[in-house]
C-alpha positions, 0 to 999 in steps of 0.5 A, a space after each residue: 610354848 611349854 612353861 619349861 622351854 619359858 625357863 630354857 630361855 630365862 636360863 638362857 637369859 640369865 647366862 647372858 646377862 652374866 657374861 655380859 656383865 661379868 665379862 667386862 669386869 673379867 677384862 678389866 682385871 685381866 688388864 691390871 697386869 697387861 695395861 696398866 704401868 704403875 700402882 695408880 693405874 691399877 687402882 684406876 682399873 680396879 676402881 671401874 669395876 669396884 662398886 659393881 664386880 660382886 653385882 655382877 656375880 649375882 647373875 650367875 647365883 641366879 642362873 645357877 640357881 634357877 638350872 637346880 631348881 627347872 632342870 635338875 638333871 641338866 644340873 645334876 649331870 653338869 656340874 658333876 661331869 665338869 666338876 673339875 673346870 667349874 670348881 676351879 672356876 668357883 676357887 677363882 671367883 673366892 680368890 678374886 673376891 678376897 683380892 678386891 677386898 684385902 689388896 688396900 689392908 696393907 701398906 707393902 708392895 709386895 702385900 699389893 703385887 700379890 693380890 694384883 696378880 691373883 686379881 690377874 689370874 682369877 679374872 683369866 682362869 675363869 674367862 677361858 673355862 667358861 669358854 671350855 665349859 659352854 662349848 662342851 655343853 653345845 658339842 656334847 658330851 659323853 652322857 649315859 643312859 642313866 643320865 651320868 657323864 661318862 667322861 673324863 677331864 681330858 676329854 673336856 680339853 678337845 680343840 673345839 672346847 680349847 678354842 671356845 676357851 679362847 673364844 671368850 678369853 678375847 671376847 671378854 678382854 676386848 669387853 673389857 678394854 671398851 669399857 675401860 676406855 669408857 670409864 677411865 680419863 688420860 693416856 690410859 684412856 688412850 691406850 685402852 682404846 688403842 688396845 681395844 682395837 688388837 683384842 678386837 681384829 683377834 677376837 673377830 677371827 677367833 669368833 668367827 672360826 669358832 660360830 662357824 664350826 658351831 654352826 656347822 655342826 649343830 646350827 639351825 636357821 635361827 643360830 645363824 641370824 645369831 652368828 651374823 649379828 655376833 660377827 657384825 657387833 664384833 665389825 661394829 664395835 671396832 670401827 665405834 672404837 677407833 672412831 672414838 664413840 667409847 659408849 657406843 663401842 661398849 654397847 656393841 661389845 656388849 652385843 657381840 658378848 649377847 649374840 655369841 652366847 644367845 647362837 650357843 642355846 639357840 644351837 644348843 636347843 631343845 636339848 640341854 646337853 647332848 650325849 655323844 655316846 647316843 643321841 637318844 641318852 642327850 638330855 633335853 628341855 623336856 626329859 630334864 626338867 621339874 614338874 610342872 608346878 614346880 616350873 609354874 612356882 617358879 615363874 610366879 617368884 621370877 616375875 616379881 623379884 627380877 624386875 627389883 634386881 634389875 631396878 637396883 642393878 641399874 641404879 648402882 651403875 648410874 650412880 658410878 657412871 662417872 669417868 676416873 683417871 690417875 689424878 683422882 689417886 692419891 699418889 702412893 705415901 712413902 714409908 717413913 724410915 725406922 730411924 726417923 720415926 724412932 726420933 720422933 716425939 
C-alpha cells in the first residue's frame, strides 16, 4: 500500500470521526427547537454538549487540514467548486460558536430566543449540506481536464445529492436524540427516547434508499459489507432504544453514522472525485496527491500527535459523562419591577 492511499483512509478516518462526533451535537441542537418545552429544557440540551461541542470541531480542522496538505488537488478543486455550501456551512459553524457562547450574557427573553434559534438553524444548515456536500463528492461532479470544476451551484442541488442532505439531516438528528436520552434524567428523557424511535424508522428508509442507489452506481464489494453493517446499526439502535439500553443504543447510532460514511469513501475509492464530464479528468488517490516526502512527513507528526488528541478528547468526555436533567437548572430569576427597585435603599 501506497503512503497516499495510508492518508485516503486517515482522511477517511478523520471524516468519520467528525460526524460521529459532531453529528450528535448537530442533533442535540437541532432539538432545542423541536424537543425541548421551556428555557430549562434547553439549557439541559445545551449543556449535554457544552463542555465538548468546540472538541468536537476539531476534527474537522483536522481533516481539513490534512485534505491540503496530502491531496492539494482534491482540496483545491473541492473547496473551490462547492464554495458556496461549504462557506455556508463555515458561517453556521461561527454563528453557532457565538451562540453557545453569548446566549447566558444576558438576562432578555428575547436576548435568549434569538440565539436558540440560531443554535437551531446552524446546527440544521450544516447536518443537510454535509449530506449535499458528501454525496456530490461520491456521484461526481463536473471537473475539467485542468482539474477545475466546471460546474455551477445549481447543479450541486441534483435529487441524489438532496436526498443525501436528507440522509445525514435524519442520521444525525437521530444521533442526536440517542445521546440526548443518554445524557439527560426525567420526562426529557422519556420523550428523547420516544422521539428516537420516529427519527429512527425515517432515518432507516431514507438510508436505505440512499446506500442502495450509491451502491448501484458506484459500490464495490467492499461498500456493500459497509451498506449492510449501516442498515443493521440503524435496525440495531431502534430496537436498543425502545428497550431502554440508551448506551448501547448510542453506540449503534454511532455505528450507523461510521458505516454510512465509511460505504461513501470505500464507493468513492481510488478516486477522490470523479469527473462526470470524462472519467479520464476524475482526480484520484495518485493524480491528486503530494510528494512522497511530503505524505512521509506527515505521517511521522500524525503518529505522534493523534494519540495525544485522542488521550485528551476522551478524558473530557469521561469527566462529564454524568446524566443532568431540569432539577439541576436554576429556575429562571424574574426581573425585578422598575418601580420596586427605584424604591429601594
Amino acid at each position: 500500500m501506497h503512503l497516499h492511499d495510508v492518508w485516503f483512509v486517515l482522511i477517511a478516518v478523520l471524516w468519520t470521526g467528525y460526524f460521529f462526533l459532531e453529528g450528535f451535537d448537530f442533533g442535540v441542537g437541532i432539538l432545542t427547537r423541536v424537543l425541548a418545552r421551556d428555557e430549562r429544557e434547553r439549557r439541559v440540551l445545551i449543556n449535554t454538549i457544552g463542555p465538548v461541542w468546540d472538541g468536537n470541531e476539531v476534527w474537522l480542522l483536522t481533516a481539513g487540514g490534512a485534505t491540503f496538505a496530502a491531496f492539494p488537488d482534491w482540496y483545491a478543486t473541492l473547496f473551490s467548486g462547492f464554495y458556496l455550501p461549504l462557506f455556508a456551512i463555515l458561517v453556521c459553524l461561527i454563528i453557532r460558536g457565538v451562540a453557545f457562547e453569548y446566549r447566558a450574557k444576558r438576562d432578555g427573553e428575547r436576548w435568549k430566543r434569538s440565539w436558540e434559534q440560531a443554535i437551531f438553524w446552524a446546527s440544521l444548515l450544516p447536518a443537510l449540506l454535509w449530506g449535499v456536500a458528501f454525496a456530490n463528492m461520491v456521484h461526481g461532479v463536473a471537473v475539467d481536464s485542468g482539474k477545475e470544476y466546471a460546474g455551477g451551484v445549481l447543479d450541486l442541488l441534483n435529487p441524489y445529492a438532496l436526498l443525501g442532505g436528507l440522509v445525514t439531516l435524519s442520521l444525525f438528528t437521530f444521533h442526536g436524540a440517542v445521546f440526548t436520552a443518554l445524557k439527560t434524567l426525567g420526562d426529557i428523557r422519556l420523550r428523547a427516547r420516544a422521539l428516537a424511535q420516529w427519527l429512527g424508522l425515517a432515518t432507516v428508509v431514507l438510508a436505505a434508499v440512499f446506500l442502495a442507489w450509491t451502491q448501484a452506481h458506484t459500490g464495490n464489494a467492499r461498500s456493500l459489507v459497509a451498506l449492510v453493517l449501516a442498515v443493521a446499526a440503524l435496525l440495531s439502535a431502534l430496537l436498543l432504544n425502545r428497550a431502554g439500553r440508551e448506551g448501547w443504543a448510542f453506540v449503534s447510532s454511532g455505528a450507523a453514522v461510521v458505516a454510512t460514511v465509511a460505504m461513501l469513501f470505500l464507493a468513492l475509492y481510488p478516486d477522490v472525485l470523479p469527473s462526470t464530464l470524462d472519467p479520464a479528468w476524475s482526480l484520484t488517490v495518485s493524480n491528486a496527491a503530494s510528494s512522497a516526502y511530503t505524505l512521509k512527513i506527515m505521517t511521522w507528526v500524525a503518529g505522534f500527535f493523534t494519540p495525544l488528541v485522542l488521550l485528551y478528547q476522551g478524558w473530557t468526555y469521561w469527566v462529564f459523562r454524568r446524566r443532568i436533567g431540569v432539577q439541576h437548572i436554576p429556575a429562571p430569576s424574574k426581573a425585578v419591577p422598575a418601580t420596586v427597585a427605584a424604591d429601594q435603599p
